[in-house]
C-alpha positions, 0 to 999 in steps of 0.5 A: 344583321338582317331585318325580318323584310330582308328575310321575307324578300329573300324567301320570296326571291327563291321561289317564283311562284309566290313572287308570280302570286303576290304579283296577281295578288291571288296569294292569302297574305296572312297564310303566307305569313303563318307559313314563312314564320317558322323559316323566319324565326330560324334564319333570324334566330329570335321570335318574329311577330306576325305582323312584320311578317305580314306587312314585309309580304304587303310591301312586296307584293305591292312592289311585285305588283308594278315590276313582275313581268311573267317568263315568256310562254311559247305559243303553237308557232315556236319550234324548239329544238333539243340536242344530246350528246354534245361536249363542251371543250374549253382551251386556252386562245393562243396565237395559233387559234385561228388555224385551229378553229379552221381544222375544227370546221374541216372535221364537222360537217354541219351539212349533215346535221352535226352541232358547232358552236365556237365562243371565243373570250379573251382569254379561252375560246368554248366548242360545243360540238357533237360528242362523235368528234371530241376525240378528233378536236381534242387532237388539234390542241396541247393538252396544257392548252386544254 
């Protein structure tokens, strides 16, 4: 049966920003119990004291404060670039699948700009490719093989 820390950490663990704010500790710990209470109560299906709530939020709080590393933020420097109208293709890597993959790279033309990106897994093998070509490389493989 969960314990009330259990349930706290869980709560916690779904919402970055309290983690971010325990971390720094700018977060009014005892709020934060007043608040999680009603959760509490209900996931545990009993009455929950406030203090168990609040020394379950200290403890982790003093934990976030050692290990919590922040995202990375991007500075003026970074270029990200965002591509729409890809699909995503899965198959079944068969013996064959080299040759296949050769035809793919035939039929994109990277030169102008089009999108490939191929993982190969044990089992299956992932394109990612502009969506004007799915019809094209869906072709090349059996539709069992899809």
């Amino acid at each position: 049966m969960p314990t009330v820390a259990h349930v706290v950490e869980k709560i916690i663990e779904e919402k970055p920003f309290l983690q971010e704010a325990l971390s720094k500790g700018i977060i009014n710990n005892a709020a934060l119990a007043d608040s999680l209470k009603p959760d509490i109560e209900r996931e545990l299906k009993k009455e929950v004291k406030f203090s168990a709530i609040n020394m379950a939020i200290r403890r982790i709080g003093e934990k976030l404060e050692k290990t919590f590393v922040e995202k990375a933020k991007f500075d003026s420097q970074t270029d990200i670039t965002i591509k729409s109208n890809l699909v995503e293709i899965t198959v079944y890597k068969m013996e064959d699948i080299q040759l296949k993959l050769k035809k793919i790279y035939e039929i994109v033309d990277l030169k102008k700009g089009d999108f490939l990106t191929i993982t190969q897994g044990l089992y299956e093998v992932m394109i990612i490719v502009n969506e004007k070509h799915e019809k094209e490389i869906t072709k090349i493989f059996s539709k069992q093989n899809l």
